[in-house]
C-alpha positions in Angstrom: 124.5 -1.5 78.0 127.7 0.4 78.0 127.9 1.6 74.2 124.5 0.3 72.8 123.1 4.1 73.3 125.7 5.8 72.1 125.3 4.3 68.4 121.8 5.8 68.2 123.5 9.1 69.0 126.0 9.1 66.2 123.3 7.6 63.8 120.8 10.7 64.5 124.0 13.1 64.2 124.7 11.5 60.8 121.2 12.0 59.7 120.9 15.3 61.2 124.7 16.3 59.7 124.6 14.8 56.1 127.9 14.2 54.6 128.6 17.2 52.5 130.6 19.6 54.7 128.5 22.7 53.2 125.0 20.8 53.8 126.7 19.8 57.1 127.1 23.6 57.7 123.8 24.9 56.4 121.7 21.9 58.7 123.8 22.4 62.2 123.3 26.6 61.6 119.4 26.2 61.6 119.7 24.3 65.1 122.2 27.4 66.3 121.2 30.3 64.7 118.0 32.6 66.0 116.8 36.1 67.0 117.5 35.7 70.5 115.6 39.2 71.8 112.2 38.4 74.0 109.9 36.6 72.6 106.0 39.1 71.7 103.7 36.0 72.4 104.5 33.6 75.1 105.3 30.3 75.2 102.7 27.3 75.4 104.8 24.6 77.2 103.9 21.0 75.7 101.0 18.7 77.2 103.1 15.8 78.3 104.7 17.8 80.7 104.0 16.2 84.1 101.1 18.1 85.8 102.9 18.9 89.3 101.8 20.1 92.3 105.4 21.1 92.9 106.0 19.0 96.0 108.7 17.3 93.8 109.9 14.9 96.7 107.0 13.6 96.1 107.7 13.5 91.9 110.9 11.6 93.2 108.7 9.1 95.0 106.2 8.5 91.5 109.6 7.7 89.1 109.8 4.3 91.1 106.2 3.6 90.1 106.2 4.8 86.2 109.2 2.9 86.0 111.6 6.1 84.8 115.4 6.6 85.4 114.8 9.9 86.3 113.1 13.9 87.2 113.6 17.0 84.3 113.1 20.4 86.1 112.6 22.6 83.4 113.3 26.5 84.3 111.8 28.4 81.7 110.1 32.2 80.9 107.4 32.7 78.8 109.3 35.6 76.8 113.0 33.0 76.6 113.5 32.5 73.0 115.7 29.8 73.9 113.0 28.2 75.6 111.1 28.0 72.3 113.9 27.5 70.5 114.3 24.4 73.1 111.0 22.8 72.7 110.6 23.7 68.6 113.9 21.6 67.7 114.1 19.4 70.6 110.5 18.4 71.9 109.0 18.5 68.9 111.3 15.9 67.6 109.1 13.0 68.0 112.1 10.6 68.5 113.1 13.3 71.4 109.9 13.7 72.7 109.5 9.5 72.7 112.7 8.7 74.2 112.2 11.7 77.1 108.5 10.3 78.0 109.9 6.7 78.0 112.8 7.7 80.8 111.6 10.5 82.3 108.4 13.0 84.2 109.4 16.3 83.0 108.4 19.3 85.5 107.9 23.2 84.5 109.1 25.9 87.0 109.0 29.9 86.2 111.7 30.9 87.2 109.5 34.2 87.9 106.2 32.5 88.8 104.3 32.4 92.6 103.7 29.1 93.5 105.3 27.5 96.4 107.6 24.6 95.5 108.9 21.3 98.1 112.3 20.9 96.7 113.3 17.4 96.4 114.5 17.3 99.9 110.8 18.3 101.4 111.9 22.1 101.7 109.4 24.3 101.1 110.0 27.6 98.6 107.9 30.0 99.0 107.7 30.8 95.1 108.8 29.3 92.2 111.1 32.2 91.8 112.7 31.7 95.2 113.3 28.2 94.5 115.3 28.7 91.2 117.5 31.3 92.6 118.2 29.3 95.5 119.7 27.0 92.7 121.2 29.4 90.8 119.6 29.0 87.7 121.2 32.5 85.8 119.9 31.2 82.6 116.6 30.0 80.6 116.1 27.3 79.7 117.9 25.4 82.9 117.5 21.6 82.7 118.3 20.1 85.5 118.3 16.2 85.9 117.6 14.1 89.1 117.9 10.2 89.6 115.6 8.4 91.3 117.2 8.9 94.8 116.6 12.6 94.4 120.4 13.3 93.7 121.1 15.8 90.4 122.9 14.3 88.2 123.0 16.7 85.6 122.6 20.5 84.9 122.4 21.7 81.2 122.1 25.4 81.5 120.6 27.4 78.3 120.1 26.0 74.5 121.7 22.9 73.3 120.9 21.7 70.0 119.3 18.0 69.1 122.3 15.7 69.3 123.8 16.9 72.0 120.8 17.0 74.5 119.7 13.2 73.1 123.4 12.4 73.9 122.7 14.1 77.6 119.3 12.0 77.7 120.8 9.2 77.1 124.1 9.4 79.3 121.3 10.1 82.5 118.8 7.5 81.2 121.8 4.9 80.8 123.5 6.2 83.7 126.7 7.0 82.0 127.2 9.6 84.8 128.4 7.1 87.7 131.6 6.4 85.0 132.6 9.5 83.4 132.1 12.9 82.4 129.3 14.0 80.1 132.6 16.1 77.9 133.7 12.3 77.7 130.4 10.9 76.9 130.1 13.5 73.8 133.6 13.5 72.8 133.1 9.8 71.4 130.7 11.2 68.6 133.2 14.7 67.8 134.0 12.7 64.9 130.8 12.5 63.3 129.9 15.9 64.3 132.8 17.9 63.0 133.5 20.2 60.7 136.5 20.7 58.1 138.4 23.8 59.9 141.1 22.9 61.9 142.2 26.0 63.5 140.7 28.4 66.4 138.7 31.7 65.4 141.0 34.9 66.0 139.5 37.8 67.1 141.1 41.1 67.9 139.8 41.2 71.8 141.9 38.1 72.4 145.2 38.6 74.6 148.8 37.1 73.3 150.3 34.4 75.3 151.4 33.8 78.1 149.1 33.9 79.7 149.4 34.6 83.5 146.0 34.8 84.7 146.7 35.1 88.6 144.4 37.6 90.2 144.0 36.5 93.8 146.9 38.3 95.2 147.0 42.0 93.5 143.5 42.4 91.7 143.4 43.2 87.7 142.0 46.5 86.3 139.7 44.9 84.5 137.1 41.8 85.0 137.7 38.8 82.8 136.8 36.3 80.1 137.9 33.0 79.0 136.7 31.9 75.6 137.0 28.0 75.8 136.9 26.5 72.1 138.0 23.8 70.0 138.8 23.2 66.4 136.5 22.0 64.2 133.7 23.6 66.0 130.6 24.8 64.2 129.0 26.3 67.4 132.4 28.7 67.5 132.1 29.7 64.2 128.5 30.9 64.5 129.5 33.0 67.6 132.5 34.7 65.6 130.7 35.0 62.6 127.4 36.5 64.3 127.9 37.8 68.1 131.8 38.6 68.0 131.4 40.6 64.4 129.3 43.0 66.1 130.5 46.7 66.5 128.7 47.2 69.5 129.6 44.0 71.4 133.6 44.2 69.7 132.9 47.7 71.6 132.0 46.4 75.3 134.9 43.8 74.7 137.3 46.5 75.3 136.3 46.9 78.9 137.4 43.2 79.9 140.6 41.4 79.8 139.6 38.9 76.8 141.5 35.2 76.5 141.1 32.5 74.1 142.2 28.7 75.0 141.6 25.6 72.6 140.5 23.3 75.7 141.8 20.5 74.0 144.9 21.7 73.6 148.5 21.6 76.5 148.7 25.4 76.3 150.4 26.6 79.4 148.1 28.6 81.6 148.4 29.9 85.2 144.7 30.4 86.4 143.2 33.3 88.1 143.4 31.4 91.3 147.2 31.0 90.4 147.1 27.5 89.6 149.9 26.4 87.5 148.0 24.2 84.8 147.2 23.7 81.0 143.8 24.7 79.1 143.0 20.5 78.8 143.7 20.3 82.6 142.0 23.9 83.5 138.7 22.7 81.3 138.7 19.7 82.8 138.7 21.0 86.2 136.5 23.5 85.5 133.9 20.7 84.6 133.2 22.1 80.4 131.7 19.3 78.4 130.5 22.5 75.4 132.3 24.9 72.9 132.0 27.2 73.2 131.9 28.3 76.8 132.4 31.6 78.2 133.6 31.7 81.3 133.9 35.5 83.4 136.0 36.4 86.6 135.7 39.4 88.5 139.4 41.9 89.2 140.3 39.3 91.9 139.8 36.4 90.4 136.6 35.0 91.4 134.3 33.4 89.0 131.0 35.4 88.4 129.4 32.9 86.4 129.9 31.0 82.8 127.9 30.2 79.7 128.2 27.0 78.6 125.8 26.5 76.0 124.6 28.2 72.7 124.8 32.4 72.8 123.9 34.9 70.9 123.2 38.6 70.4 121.0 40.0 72.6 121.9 37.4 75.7 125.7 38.1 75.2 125.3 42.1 74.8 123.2 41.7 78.4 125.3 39.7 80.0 128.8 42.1 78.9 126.6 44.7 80.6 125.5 42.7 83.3 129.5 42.2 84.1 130.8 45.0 83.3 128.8 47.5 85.4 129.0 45.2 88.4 125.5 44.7 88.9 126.2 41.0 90.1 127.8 42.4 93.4 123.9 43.7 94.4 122.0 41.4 92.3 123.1 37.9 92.2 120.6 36.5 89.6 121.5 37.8 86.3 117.3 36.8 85.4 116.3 38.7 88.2 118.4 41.9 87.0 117.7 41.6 83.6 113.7 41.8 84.0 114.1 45.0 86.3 116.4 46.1 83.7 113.8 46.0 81.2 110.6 47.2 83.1 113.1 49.8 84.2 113.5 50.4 80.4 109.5 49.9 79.5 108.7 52.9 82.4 110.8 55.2 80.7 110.0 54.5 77.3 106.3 54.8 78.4 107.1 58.2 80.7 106.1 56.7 83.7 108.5 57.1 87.3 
């Protein structure tokens, strides 16, 4: 079934974006827009979850015999209020929560908890935590999605609202995967959910072409982002309007080299690695299926790591920091650094050493 799936994708965007542009508006924003700072009372994760003893070869082994396409790792924290922003307006949507039961077992790591995992090669982790930074999971929630030969076949990494993660549900559970991108895959329902503005944000942090990125031969003075949007994008809008309007994060924007590419769009672009290419060709390279995504470099052109799903405040002003002050070069897990950041924080608030 090719296409079938896809038509109930653009028929639960069109119900969840009705047709007037400003109801379109006001319905995506409550799917995007949240207090992102840590959450007071933690997270109850939902009963259907699979109980796991975490030997998850062995969760690969049980899909054959419940008859599902695939395995959901879900790396959450019990503070990430995208976490519960995750489960509140995507497994709580019944049709969500039907169509993810019917396809798949959902497991739940911490990406700070104890237990010893079996990854799905029968290596053994000795905690939960070591296991997710051995995978380089920098953000909460990480989704990550294996078929039933213990091969992943998908990472979503952060918050994505309903229609796009039913649209990644579906291009796993249909196996869309072994034909073309997920970008692809999504791109086919753009039209449904789009918006009226045809033109990029501006922003005052945002370099003038041309723009020669090249940094692997003489290193920059500063680190660097690249703001991949498109037109028509509601998701952009929210992060100038809320994130990027902010004095203090407009502030910590000054310390980087800032650019801005439509990644739909043959802008000429020579990459950090020097690569003579266009933003299409560079996104596409680059693997970016979401708009925005923020993608950062270090002075010689290296990439430290990229966000490429929904952002806001208190996650972007962490991870400017994060960047900025080089704390990536001695602590390679951005989750790890930011909860010594803030028990470092909590002892001196509290007057302790």
């Amino acid at each position: 079934m090719p296409y079938t799936r896809i038509l109930l994708v653009l028929l639960t965007i069109s119900v969840i974006l009705p047709v007037s542009a400003q109801e379109s508006v006001d319905s995506a924003s409550k799917f995007i827009e949240f207090d992102d700072t840590p959450l007071i009372e933690d997270i109850v994760l939902p009963d259907w979850f699979k109980l796991s003893f975490l030997e998850l070869d062995a969760d690969i082994e049980d899909l054959v015999q419940g008859k599902k396409q695939g395995l959901i790792l879900y790396f959450g924290q019990k503070d990430c209020p995208y976490c519960k922003t995750h489960l509140e307006k995507n497994w709580r949507d019944r049709g969500i929560v039907s169509y993810t039961r019917e396809h798949f077992d959902v497991v739940a790591i911490d990406v700070l908890g104890q237990r010893a995992v079996v990854d799905v090669k029968g290596r053994r982790h000795a905690s939960e935590k070591a296991f997710a930074n051995s995978l380089k999971t920098q953000f909460t929630p990480t989704l990550l999605f294996y078929d039933g030969t213990g091969k992943e076949v998908l990472r979503l990494s952060g918050y994505y609202p309903p229609y796009q993660f039913r649209a990644a549900l579906e291009y796993v559970a249909d196996r869309h995967y072994r034909r073309e991108t997920l970008r692809d895959y999504l791109k086919r329902a753009e039209g449904v959910a789009g918006f009226d503005e045809s033109e990029l944000n501006t922003h005052p942090s945002f370099s003038s072409p041309p723009y020669a990125l090249q940094r692997n031969r003489f290193n920059a003075s500063q680190p660097l982002i690249v703001f991949f949007e498109q037109a028509s994008c509601h998701a952009c809008d929210v992060l100038h309007s809320g994130p990027l309007a902010d004095p203090g994060i407009r502030k910590q924007l000054q310390g980087f080299e800032v650019v801005q590419l439509d990644m739909d769009a043959e802008t000429a672009v020579v990459t950090p690695e020097g690569t003579r290419s266009t933003a299409r060709a560079w996104a596409r390279d680059l693997g970016l299926y979401y708009a925005p995504t923020l993608v950062f470099y270090n002075e010689s052109g290296s990439e430290i790591m990229r966000v490429d799903s929904v952002i806001r405040f208190y996650r972007l002003k962490n991870l400017l920091t994060y960047v900025s002050s080089r704390a990536y070069e001695t602590e390679p897990s951005f989750q790890v650094w930011r909860q010594k950041t803030r028990s470092r924080k909590s002892r001196l608030e509290s007057g302790r050493p």
